[in-house]
C-alpha positions in Angstrom: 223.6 17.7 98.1 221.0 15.1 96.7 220.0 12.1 99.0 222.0 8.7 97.3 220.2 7.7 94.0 216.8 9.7 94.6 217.8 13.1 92.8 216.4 14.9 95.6 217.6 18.3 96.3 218.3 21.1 99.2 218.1 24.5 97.3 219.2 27.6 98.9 216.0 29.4 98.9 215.1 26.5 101.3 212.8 24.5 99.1 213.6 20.7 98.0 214.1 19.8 94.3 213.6 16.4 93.0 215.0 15.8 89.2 213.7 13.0 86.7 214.8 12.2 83.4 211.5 12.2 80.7 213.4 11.4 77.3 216.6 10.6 76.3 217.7 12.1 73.0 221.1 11.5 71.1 222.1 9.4 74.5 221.4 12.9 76.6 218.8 12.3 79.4 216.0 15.4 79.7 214.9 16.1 83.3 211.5 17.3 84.2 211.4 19.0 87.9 209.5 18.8 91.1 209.4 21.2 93.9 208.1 21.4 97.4 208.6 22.7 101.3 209.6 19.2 102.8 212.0 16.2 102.0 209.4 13.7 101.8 206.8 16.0 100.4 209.3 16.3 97.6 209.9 12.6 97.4 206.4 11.9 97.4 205.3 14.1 94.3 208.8 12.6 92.5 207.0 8.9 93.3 203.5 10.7 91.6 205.0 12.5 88.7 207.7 9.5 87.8 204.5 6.9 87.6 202.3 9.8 85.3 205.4 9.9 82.9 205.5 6.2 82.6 202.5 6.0 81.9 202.0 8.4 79.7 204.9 7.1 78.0 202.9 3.7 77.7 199.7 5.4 76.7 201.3 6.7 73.6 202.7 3.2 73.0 199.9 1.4 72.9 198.3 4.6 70.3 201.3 3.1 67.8 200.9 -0.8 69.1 198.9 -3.1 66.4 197.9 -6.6 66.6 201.0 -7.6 64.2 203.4 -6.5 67.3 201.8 -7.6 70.1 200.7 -11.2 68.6 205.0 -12.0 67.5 205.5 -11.0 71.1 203.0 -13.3 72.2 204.7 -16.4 69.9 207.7 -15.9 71.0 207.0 -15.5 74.6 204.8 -18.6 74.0 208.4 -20.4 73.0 209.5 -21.0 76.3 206.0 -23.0 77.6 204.6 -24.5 74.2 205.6 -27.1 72.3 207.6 -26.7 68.8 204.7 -27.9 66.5 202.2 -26.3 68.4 204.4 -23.2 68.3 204.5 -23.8 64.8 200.8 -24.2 64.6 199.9 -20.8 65.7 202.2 -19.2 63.2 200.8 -21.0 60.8 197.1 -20.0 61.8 198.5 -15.9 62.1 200.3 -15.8 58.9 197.6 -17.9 57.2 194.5 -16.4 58.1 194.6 -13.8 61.4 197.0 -10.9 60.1 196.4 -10.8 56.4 192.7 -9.5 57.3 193.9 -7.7 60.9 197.6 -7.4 62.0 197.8 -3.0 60.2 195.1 -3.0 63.0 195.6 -0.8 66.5 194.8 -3.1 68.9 192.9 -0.3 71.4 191.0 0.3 68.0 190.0 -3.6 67.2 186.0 -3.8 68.5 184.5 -7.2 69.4 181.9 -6.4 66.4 184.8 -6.5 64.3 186.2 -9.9 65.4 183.2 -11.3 65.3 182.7 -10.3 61.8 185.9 -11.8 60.6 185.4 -15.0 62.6 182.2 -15.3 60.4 183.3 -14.3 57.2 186.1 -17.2 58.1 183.7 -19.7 58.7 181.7 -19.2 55.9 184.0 -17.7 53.0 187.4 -18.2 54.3 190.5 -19.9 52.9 192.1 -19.8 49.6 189.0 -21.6 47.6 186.7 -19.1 49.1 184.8 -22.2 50.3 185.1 -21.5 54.5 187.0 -22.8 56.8 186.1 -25.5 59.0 184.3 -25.1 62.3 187.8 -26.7 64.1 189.8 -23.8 62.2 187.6 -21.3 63.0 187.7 -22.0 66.8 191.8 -22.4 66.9 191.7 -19.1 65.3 189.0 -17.8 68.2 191.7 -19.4 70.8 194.6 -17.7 69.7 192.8 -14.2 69.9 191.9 -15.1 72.9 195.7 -15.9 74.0 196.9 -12.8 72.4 194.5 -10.8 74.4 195.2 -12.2 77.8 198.9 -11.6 77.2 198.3 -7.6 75.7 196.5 -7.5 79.3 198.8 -8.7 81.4 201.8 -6.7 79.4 199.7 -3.3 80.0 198.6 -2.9 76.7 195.2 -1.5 76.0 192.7 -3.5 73.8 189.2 -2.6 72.8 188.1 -6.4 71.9 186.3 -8.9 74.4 186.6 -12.4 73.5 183.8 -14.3 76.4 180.6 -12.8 73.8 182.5 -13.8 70.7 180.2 -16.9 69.3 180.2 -19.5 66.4 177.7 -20.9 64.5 178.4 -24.1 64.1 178.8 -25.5 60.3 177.7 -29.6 61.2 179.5 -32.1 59.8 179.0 -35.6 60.3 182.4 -37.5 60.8 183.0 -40.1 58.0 182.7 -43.6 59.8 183.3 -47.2 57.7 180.0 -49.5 57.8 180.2 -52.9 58.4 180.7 -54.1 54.7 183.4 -51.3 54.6 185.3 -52.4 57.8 185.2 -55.8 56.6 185.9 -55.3 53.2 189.4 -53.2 54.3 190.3 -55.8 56.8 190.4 -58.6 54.3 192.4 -56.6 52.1 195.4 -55.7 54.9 195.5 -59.3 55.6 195.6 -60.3 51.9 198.2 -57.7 51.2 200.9 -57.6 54.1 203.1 -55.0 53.8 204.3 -52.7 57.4 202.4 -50.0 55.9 199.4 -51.9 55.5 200.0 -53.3 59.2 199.8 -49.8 59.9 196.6 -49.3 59.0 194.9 -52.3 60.4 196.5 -51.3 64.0 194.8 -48.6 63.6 191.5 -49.7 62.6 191.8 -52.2 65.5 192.9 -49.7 68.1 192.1 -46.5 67.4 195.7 -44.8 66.9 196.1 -41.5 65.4 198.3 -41.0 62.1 200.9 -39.4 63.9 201.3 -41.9 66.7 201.2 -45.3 64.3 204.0 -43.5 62.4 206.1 -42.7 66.0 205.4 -46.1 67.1 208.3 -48.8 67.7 208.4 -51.9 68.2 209.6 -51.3 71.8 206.6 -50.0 72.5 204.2 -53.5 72.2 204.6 -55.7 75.0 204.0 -59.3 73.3 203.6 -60.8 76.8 201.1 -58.1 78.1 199.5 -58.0 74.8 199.5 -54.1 75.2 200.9 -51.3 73.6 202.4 -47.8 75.0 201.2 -44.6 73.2 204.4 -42.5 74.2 204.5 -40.1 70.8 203.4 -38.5 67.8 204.8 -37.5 64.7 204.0 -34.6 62.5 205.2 -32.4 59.8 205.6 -28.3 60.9 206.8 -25.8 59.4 210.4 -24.3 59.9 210.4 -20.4 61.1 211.2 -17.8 58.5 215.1 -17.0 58.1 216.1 -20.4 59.2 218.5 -22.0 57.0 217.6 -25.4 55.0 214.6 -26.3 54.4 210.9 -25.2 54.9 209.3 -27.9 57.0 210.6 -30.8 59.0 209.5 -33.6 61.1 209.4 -33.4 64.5 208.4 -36.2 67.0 206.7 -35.5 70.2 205.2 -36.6 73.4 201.0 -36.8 72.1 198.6 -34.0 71.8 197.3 -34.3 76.1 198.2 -35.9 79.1 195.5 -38.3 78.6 196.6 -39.6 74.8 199.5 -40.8 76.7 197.8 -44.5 76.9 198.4 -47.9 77.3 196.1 -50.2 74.3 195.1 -54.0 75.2 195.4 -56.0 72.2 193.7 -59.1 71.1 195.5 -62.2 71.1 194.8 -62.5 67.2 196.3 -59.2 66.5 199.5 -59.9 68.9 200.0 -62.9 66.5 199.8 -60.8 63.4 202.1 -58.5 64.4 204.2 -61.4 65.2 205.0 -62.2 61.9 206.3 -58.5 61.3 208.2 -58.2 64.6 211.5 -56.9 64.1 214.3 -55.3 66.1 213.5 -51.8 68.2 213.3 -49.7 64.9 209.9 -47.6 64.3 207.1 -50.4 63.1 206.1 -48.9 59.9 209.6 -49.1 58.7 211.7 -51.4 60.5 214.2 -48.8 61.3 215.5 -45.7 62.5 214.5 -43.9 59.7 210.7 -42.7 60.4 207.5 -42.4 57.9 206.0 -39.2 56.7 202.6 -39.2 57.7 201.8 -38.0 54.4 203.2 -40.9 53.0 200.9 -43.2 55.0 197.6 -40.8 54.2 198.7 -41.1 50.7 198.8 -45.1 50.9 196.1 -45.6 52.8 193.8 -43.6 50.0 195.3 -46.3 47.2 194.2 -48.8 50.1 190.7 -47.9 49.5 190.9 -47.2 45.9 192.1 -50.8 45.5 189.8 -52.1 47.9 186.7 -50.5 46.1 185.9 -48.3 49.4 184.6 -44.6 48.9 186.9 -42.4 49.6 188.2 -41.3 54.0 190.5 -39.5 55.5 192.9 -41.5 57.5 191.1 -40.2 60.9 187.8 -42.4 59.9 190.0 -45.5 61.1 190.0 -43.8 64.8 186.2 -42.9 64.5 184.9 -46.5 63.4 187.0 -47.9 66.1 185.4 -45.5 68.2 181.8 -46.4 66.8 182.3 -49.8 67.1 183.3 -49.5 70.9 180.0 -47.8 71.8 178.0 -49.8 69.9 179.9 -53.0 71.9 179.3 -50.8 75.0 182.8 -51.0 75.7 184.3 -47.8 77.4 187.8 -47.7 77.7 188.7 -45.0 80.1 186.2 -45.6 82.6 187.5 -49.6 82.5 190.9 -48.5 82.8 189.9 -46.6 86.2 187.7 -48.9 87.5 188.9 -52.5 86.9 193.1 -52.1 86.2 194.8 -53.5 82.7 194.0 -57.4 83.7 190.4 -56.4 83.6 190.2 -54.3 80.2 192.1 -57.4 78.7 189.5 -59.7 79.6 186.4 -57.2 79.0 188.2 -56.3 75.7 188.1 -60.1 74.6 184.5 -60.1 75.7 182.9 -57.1 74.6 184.9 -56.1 71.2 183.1 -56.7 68.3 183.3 -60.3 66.8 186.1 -59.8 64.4 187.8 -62.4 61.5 190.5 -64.5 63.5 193.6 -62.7 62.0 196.4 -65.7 62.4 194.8 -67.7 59.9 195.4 -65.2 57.2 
């Protein structure tokens, strides 16, 4: 009689038999067989020849395994830690560029020499113009291999590719930054043209918001009597998952991109008091409601904002690097102020070391 659940036997010609199933086919399990003199020398070679099977059994797995299967694996397991849009990101950055050119591919058969080939080929001759993808891309594409491949790891999956000697050569590109004419020449028009949109833009200018956190902001978040505002969230347009129902993208509105981007901003007393004039109920500030502004409504505004003001043409992320210009150039660092000296202290050095700017409550 076998010992309870080990499927070890006593056979009559004295010798112990211990049973495992290797396949099941058509629901009907297969047993492979193990003999020896002794109970536990039985047992043992069961615990030895069970573990060989298995992995075996995984060995030819990972022979049929290619970067497609592991890499949904790895997005959906990256579902329960990650973010929605930056879940949506890396299927965007898969579909888009990473399987089209290597997802048929084994992973055990996918060499560093051939990453690295692709990763070049990316920078310089990638996307759908054939023009290369930027440096940024490139190195979100790098990170996500690099993801995949710790996860393959720790699943038992074998993988011929290293990612620490994988290298970029950097394509320089020097961020678009408004000069002084420019900076003036785009406040003058905001003030001269009010419209929330248009406020929009100036906060940003003045403080260094990203697109998607001007369009998440409310008014609840701008303390009139601190003279501060709260960065609490972003905003951004992702795209739905295949087979969901309705329509292709949506908006989705977040805590921000880090820890640190969740911020409080001083603001200078002439600003408070031109965004006095706007102040409405607890809606979002660029519309005065519940009903929130598609970032790519307020990129495509702000480019007639520079058409109209006679500026060359920006993305709406040169706002945050000319504020971010200007600061340095002012000496001003608002991080290390923020730890040193508290928010009474930034409000002050922020009134003495900001750039001299027009007095925006006489507009």
């Amino acid at each position: 009689m076998a010992r309870k659940g080990e499927n070890i036997y006593h056979r009559k010609d004295g010798r112990w038999e211990g049973r495992y199933i290797k396949v099941r086919e058509n629901g009907k399990a297969k047993y492979g067989y193990v003999f020896a003199r002794t109970y536990s020398a039985a047992k043992k070679k069961l615990q030895e020849v069970r573990t060989e099977w298995k992995n075996n059994c995984r060995r030819r797995e990972w022979e049929k395994t290619t970067l497609k299967a592991v890499s949904m694996r790895w997005l959906e397991d990256a579902k329960t830690f990650c973010k929605e849009s930056t879940v949506a990101k890396y299927r965007d950055f898969l579909q888009c560029y990473i399987l089209p050119q290597l997802g048929s591919t084994q992973l055990d058969n996918l060499s560093t020499e051939r990453l690295q080939e692709f990763l070049s080929t990316s920078l310089f001759s990638g996307g759908a113009d054939g023009q290369g993808l930027s440096t940024r891309t490139v190195s979100e594409i790098l990170c996500i291999l690099k993801g995949i491949r710790k996860y393959a790891l720790n699943q038992g999956y074998a993988v011929g590719f290293f990612t620490d000697s994988l290298t970029l050569k950097q394509k320089k590109k020097e961020p678009r930054i408004f000069n002084e004419w420019e900076t003036k020449r785009l406040r003058s028009y905001l003030l001269e043209h009010r419209t929330e949109c248009n406020l929009g833009i100036l906060l940003c200018l003045e403080t260094g918001l990203r697109l998607g956190e001007i369009c998440a902001l409310r008014w609840s978040d701008i303390s009139f009597d601190e003279r501060k505002l709260i960065v609490r969230r972003t905003a951004q347009r992702i795209r739905c998952e295949a087979g969901s129902t309705g329509a292709k993208t949506k908006i989705v509105v977040t805590s921000p991109k880090s820890d640190s981007s969740n911020r409080a901003i001083p603001l200078p007393d002439s600003l408070c008091s031109f965004l006095a004039s706007f102040r409405k109920g607890k809606g979002f500030l660029l519309t005065g409601c519940e009903h929130i502004m598609e970032p790519r409504s307020l990129q495509r505004r702000f480019k007639r904002v520079l058409k109209d003001s006679g500026i060359p043409d920006a993305n709406f992320h040169a706002l945050r690097h000319t504020f971010a210009t200007r600061g340095v150039a002012a000496g001003f660092d608002v991080n290390a102020t923020w730890r040193k000296c508290g928010k009474g202290a930034i409000r002050r050095q922020n009134r003495r070391q900001t750039p001299k700017r027009e007095d925006l409550s006489h507009h």
